[in-house]
C-alpha positions as CSV (number, residue, x, y, z in Angstrom):
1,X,0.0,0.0,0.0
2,X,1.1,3.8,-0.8
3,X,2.5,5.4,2.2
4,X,1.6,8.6,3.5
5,X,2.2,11.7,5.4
6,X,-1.3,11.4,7.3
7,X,-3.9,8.6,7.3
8,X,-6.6,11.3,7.5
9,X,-6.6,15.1,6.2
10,X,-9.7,16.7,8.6
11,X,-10.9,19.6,7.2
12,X,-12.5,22.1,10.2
13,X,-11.7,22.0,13.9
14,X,-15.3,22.1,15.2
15,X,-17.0,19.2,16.6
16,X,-17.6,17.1,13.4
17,X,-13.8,17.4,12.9
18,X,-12.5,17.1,16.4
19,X,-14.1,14.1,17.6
20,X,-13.4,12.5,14.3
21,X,-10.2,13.4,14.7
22,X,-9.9,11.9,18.4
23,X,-11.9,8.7,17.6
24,X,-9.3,7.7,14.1
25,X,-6.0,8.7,16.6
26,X,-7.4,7.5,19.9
27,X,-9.1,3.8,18.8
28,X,-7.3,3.5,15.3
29,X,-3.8,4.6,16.0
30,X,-4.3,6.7,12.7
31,X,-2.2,9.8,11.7
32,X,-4.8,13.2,11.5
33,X,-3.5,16.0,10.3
34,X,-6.9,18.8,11.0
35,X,-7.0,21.8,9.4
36,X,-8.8,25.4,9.9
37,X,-8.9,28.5,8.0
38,X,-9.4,29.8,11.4
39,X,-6.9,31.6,14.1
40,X,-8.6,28.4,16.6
41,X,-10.1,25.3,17.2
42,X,-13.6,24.6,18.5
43,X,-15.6,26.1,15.5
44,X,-18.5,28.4,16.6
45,X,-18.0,27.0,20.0
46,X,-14.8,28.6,20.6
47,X,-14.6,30.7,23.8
48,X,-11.8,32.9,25.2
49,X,-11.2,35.0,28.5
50,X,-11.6,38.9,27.1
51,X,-9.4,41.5,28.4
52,X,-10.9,42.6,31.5
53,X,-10.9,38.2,32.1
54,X,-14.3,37.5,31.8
55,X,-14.9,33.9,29.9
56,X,-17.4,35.0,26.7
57,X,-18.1,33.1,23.4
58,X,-16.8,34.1,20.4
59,X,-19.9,33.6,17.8
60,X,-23.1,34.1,20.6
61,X,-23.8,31.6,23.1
62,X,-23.7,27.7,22.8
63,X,-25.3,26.1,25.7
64,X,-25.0,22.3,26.1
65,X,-28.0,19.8,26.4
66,X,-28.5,16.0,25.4
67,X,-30.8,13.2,26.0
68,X,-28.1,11.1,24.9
69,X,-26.0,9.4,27.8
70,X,-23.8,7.9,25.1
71,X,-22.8,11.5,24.3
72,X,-22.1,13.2,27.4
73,X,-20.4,10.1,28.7
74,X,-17.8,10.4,25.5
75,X,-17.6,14.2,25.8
76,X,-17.0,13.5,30.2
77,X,-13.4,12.0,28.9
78,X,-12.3,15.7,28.0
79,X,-14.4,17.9,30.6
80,X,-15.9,18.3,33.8
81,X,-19.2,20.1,33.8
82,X,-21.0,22.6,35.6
83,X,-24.7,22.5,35.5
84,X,-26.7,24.9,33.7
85,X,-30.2,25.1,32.9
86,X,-31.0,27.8,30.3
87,X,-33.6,30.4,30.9
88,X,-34.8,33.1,28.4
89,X,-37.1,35.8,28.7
90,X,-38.7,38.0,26.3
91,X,-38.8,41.8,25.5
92,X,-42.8,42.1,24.7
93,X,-45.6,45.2,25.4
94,X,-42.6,46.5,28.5
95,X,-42.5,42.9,30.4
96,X,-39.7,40.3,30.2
97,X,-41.8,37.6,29.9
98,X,-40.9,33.7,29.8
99,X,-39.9,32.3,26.5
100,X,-40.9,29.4,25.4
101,X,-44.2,30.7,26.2
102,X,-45.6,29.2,29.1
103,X,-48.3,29.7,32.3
104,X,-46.4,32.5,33.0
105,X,-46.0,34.1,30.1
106,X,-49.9,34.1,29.7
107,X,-50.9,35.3,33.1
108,X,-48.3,38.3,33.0
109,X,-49.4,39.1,29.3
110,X,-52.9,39.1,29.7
111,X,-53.2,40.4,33.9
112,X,-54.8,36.9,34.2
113,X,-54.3,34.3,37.4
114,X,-55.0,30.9,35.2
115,X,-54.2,27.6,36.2
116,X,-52.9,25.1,34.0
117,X,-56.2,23.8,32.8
118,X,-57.3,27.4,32.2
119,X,-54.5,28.0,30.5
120,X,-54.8,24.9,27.6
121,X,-58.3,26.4,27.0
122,X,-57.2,29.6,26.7
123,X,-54.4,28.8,24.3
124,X,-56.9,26.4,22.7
125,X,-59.9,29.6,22.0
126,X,-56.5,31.9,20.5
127,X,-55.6,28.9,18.2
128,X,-56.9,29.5,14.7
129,X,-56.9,25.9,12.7
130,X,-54.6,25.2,9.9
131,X,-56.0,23.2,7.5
132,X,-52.3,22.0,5.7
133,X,-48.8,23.3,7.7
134,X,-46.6,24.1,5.4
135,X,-44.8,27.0,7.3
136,X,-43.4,28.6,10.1
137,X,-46.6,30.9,10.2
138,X,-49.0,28.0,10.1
139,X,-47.1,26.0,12.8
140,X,-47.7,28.8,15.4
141,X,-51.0,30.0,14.2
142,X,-52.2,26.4,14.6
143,X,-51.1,26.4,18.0
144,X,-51.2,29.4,20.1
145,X,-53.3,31.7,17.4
146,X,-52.3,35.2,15.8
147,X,-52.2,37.7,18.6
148,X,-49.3,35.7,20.3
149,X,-47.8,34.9,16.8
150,X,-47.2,38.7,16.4
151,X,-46.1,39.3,19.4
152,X,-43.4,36.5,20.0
153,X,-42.9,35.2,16.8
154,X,-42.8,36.9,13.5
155,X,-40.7,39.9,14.2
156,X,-38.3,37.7,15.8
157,X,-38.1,35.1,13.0
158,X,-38.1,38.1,10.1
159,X,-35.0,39.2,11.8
160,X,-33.2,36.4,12.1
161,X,-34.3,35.0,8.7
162,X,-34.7,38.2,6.5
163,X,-37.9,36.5,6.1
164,X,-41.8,36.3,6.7
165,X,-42.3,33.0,8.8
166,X,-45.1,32.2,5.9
167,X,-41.9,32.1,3.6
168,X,-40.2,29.6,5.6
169,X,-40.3,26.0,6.6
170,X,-42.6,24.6,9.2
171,X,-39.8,23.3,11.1
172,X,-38.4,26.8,12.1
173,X,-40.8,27.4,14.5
174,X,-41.7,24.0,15.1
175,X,-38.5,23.8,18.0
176,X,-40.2,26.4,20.0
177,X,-42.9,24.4,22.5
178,X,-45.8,26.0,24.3
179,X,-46.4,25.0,27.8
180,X,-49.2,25.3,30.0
181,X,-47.3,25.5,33.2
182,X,-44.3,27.1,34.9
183,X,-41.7,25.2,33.8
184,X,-39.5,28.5,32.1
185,X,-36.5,26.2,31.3
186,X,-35.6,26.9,27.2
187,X,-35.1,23.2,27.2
188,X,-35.8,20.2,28.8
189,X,-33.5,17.7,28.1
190,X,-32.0,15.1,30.9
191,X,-28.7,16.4,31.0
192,X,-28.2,20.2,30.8
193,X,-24.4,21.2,31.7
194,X,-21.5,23.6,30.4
195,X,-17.5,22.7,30.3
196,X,-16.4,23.9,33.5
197,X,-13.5,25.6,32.1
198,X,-15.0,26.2,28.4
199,X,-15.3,24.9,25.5
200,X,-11.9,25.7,23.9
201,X,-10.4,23.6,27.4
202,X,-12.4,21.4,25.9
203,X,-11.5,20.7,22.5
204,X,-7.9,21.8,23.6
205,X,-8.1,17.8,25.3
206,X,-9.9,16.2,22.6
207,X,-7.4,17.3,20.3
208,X,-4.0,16.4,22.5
209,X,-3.5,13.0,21.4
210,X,0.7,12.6,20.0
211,X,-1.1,11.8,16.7
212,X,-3.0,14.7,15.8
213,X,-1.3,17.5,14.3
214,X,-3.4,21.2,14.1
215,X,-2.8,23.1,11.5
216,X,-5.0,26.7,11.9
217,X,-5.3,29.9,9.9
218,X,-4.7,27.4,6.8
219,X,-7.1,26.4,3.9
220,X,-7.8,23.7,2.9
221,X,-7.0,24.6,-0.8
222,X,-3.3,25.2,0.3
223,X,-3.2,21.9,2.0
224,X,-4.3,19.4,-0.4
225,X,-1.5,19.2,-3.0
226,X,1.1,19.7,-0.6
227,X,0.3,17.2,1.9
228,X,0.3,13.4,1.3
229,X,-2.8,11.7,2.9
230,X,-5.3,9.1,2.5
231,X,-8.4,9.6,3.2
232,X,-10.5,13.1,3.6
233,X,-12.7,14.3,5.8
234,X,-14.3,17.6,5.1
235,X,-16.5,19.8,7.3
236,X,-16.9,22.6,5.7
237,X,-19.4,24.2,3.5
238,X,-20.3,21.3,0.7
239,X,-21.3,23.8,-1.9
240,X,-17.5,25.6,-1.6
241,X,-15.6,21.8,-1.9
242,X,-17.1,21.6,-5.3
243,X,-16.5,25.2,-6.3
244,X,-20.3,25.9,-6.8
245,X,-21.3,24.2,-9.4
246,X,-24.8,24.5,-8.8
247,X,-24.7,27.6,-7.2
248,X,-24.2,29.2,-3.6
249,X,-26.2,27.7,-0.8
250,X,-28.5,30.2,1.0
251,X,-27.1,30.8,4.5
252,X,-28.1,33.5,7.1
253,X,-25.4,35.0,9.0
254,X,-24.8,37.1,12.4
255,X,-22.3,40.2,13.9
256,X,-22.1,40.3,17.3
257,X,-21.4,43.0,19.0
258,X,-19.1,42.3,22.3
259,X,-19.7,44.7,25.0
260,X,-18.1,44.9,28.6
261,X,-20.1,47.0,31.3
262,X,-18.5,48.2,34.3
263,X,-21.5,46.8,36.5
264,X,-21.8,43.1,38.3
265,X,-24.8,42.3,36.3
266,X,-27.3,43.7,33.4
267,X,-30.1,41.7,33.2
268,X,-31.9,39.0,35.4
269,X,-31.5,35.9,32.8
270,X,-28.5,34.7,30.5
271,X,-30.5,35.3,27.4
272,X,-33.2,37.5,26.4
273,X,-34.5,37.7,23.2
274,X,-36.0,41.4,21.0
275,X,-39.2,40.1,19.1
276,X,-39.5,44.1,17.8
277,X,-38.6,44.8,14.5
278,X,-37.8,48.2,15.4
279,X,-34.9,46.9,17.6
280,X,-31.6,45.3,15.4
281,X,-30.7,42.7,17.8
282,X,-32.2,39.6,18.3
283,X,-30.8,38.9,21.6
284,X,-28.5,39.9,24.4
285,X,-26.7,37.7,26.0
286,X,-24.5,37.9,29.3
287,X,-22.1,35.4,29.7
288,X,-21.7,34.9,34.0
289,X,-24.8,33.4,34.0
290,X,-23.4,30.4,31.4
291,X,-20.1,30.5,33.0
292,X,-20.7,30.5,36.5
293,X,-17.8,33.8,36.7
294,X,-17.7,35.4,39.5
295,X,-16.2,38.8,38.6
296,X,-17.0,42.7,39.3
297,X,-17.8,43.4,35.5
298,X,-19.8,42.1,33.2
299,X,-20.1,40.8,29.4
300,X,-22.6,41.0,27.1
301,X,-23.1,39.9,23.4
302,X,-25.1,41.4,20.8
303,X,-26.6,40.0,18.0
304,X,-27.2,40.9,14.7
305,X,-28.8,38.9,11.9
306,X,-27.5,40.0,8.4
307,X,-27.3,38.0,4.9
308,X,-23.5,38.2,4.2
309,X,-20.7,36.8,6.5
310,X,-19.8,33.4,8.1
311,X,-22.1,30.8,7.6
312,X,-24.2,29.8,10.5
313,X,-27.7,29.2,9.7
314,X,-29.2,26.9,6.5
315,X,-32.1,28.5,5.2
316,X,-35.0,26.1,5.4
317,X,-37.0,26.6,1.9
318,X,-37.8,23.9,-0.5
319,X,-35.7,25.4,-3.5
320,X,-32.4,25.2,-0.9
321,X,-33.0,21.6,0.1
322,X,-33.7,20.7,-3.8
323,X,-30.2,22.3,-4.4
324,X,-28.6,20.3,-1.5
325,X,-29.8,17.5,-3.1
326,X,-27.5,18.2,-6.0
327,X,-24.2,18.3,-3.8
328,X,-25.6,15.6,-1.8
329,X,-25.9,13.4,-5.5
330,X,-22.3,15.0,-5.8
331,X,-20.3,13.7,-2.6
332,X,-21.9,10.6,-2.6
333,X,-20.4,9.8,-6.1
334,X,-16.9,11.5,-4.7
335,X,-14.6,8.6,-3.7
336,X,-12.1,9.2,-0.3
337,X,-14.3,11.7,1.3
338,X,-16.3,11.9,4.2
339,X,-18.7,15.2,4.3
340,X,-19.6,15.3,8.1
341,X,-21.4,18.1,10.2
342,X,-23.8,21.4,10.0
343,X,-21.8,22.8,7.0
344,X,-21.3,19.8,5.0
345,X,-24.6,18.3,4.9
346,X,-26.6,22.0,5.1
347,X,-28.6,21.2,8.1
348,X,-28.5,23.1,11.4
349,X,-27.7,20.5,14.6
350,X,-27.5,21.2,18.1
351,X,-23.8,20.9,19.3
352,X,-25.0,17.4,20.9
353,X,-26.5,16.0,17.6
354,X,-23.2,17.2,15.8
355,X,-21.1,14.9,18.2
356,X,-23.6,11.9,17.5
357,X,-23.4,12.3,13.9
358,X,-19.2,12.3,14.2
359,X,-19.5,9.2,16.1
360,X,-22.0,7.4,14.2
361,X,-19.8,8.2,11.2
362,X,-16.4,7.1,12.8
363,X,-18.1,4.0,13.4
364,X,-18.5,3.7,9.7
365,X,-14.9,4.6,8.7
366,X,-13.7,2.1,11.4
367,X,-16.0,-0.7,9.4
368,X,-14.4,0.4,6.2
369,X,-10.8,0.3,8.1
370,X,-11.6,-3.5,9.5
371,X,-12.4,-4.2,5.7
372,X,-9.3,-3.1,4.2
373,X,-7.6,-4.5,6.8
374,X,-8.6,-8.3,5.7
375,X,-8.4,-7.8,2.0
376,X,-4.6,-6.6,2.8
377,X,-4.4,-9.6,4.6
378,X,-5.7,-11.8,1.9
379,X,-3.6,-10.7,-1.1
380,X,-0.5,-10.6,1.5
C-alpha cells in the first residue's frame, strides 16, 4: 500500500472534525492531520477569556444539552461540567416575559391568574386551525393563534431570517414548545451542563493525542496538493468543496457586538431575546450566567442577523434543500471523502447532535478500516 504523510486530512476543527479526529487517533492509531482557516479550534464554540478576564463566546452563546448518555459520557473524557439550565425571557408590550411561552408568560401578558387547565383552554380559544402546515406561520398560528404569533414570533423570525415566517419552513418554529405550566426552562432535556473551564479547554483535550497534528489559519485549498494523505474528511461548506457548481447555498449569517459594562450584572437571565422589528438585535446575551464567573464586570453579546458573513444558519426553503440534493448526488459519487457536520450536509444541529453524527460516522470509517484490513491480509 502507498505510504503517506497522514492517514486522515480533517478539514475544520469544530465538533464534526474534532471528535473525528480523536476517535481515528485514539481507537485506530491513525495519523490526523486537521486543518482550519481559522486563528482556533472549537468552531462556533470557541470561547476565550476577554481583556478585562471574563470567559465569553466568540460567535453568541452555545449552551449544552442532550438526552443522549452515550454523548455526554464520551464528551466526560475531556471535561468536567458545571450545571446549567438555560432560561430566556422575552422583550414584549414592557415585560420580560418567559420564553418558550408558558403559564407564566400568559398570566403576566394578559393580567390573568389561570391555572394550568385554564390555560390549555385559553391557548386552545386563540388557536386559529390550519388546515395543511406548510410553514413557520402555520405551525404557530395552529397552535397558540395570531395575537401571540405577532407578538413572540414573527418579528423575531423576520429578523433572524430576512424572512416572513409564511416564507419559511414549518420546522423553524416547530423547536419552539408551548407549555401550559411554569416550567420556564428553554429546554428540557435530561442532561443540561457547560464545560467547566470552556469549551476551547475542551476541544484543547480532545485534540491532545501525540497523533493529531493542528494546523490553523490554513485552507484547505493550500493543504491538499502539498500534503500526502489518504483519506479526507471535510466539514466545511459542501457547496464551496465543489466550487459551486450549482450555485451558492442560502445561509443566514450574524455580527455580534461584544460589549463589557462596568457593573456586576445587566439583566436578570443569561439570554433575552428582542421580538420588535424596530430593535436590530435579536438577543442579548451575558455570559456569567453560562459560565458560572464570579467577577465585578460584566459581558454582554449582541446579535445581529445580516445576509453576508460566516455561515451559520441553512435557510430552510424547499428550492435550498432541492439544491442540496444536487451536492448531496455530488459527494456521494466522490470517492475518499467523508462530508460530516452542519456545514457539510446544510442542516442546522444542536452541538450534541453534531457529536452523535461524528461518532455514528467514525463507526463507519472504522467498518471500512476492519475491511481493508482483511483484503490486505488476503492478497499478503
Amino acid at each position: 500500500m502507498a505510504q503517506f504523510e497522514f492517514d486522515y486530512l480533517i478539514v475544520g476543527a469544530g465538533f464534526a472534525g474534532s471528535v473525528l479526529a480523536e476517535r481515528l487517533a485514539a481507537d485506530l492509531n491513525k495519523r490526523v492531520l486537521i486543518i482550519d482557516r481559522r486563528p482556533h479550534i472549537a468552531g462556533n464554540a470557541f470561547d476565550y477569556y476577554n481583556q478585562e478576564g471574563i470567559l465569553i463566546h466568540q460567535y453568541g452563546p452555545h449552551i449544552f444539552h442532550t438526552n443522549s448518555q452515550r454523548i455526554l459520557d464520551y464528551l466526560s473524557r475531556f471535561t468536567e461540567w458545571l450545571p446549567y439550565e438555560h432560561r430566556v425571557l422575552a422583550d414584549v408590550d414592557g415585560q420580560l416575559l418567559p420564553i418558550p411561552i408558558n403559564l407564566t408568560t400568559i398570566n403576566k401578558l394578559y393580567h390573568l391568574d389561570l391555572n394550568d387547565a385554564q390555560a390549555e383552554a385559553f391557548l386552545a380559544e386563540q388557536a386559529e386551525h390550519v388546515a395543511e402546515i406548510k410553514t413557520s406561520e402555520d405551525v404557530v398560528v395552529n397552535q397558540i393563534g395570531r395575537a401571540l404569533y405577532e407578538k413572540f414570533f414573527r418579528g423575531y423570525t423576520k429578523k433572524q431570517w430576512g424572512l416572513d415566517p409564511s416564507e419559511l419552513d414549518k420546522s423553524v418554529t416547530s423547536r419552539v414548545p408551548t407549555r401550559t405550566n411554569h416550567d420556564d426552562r428553554y429546554f428540557l432535556d435530561a442532561h443540561q451542563q457547560m464545560p467547566l473551564h470552556g469549551y476551547t479547554s475542551m476541544f484543547n483535550n480532545i485534540l491532545a493525542h501525540d497523533n493529531i497534528k493542528v494546523l490553523l489559519n490554513v485552507d484547505y485549498r493550500e493543504v491538499r496538493g502539498r500534503v500526502k494523505f489518504g483519506h479526507l474528511i471535510f466539514t466545511g461548506p459542501i457547496d464551496e468543496y465543489f466550487d459551486y457548481c450549482f450555485g451558492k447555498l442560502p445561509y443566514r449569517s450574524l455580527k455580534f457586538r461584544h460589549v463589557t459594562l462596568d457593573q456586576p450584572q445587566f439583566q436578570s437571565v443569561a439570554v433575552v431575546n428582542y421580538p420588535d422589528e424596530a430593535i436590530e438585535h435579536t438577543r442579548i446575551t451575558e455570559y456569567k450566567y453560562l459560565t458560572g464567573q464570579i467577577h465585578h464586570k460584566t459581558a454582554l453579546t449582541y446579535e445581529i442577523p445580516q445576509a453576508e458573513g460566516d455561515p451559520y444558519y441553512p435557510i430552510p426553503r424547499p428550492q435550498n434543500a432541492e439544491l442540496y440534493k444536487q451536492y448531496q448526488a455530488l459527494a456521494d459519487a466522490t470517492p475518499d471523502v467523508t462530508f460530516v457536520g452542519r456545514l457539510a450536509t446544510y442542516k442546522y444541529y444542536n452541538m450534541d447532535q453534531v457529536v452523535g453524527q461524528a461518532l455514528a460516522t467514525y463507526q463507519r470509517l472504522l467498518a471500512t478500516e476492519q475491511a481493508s484490513a482483511v483484503l490486505d491480509t488476503v492478497y499478503e
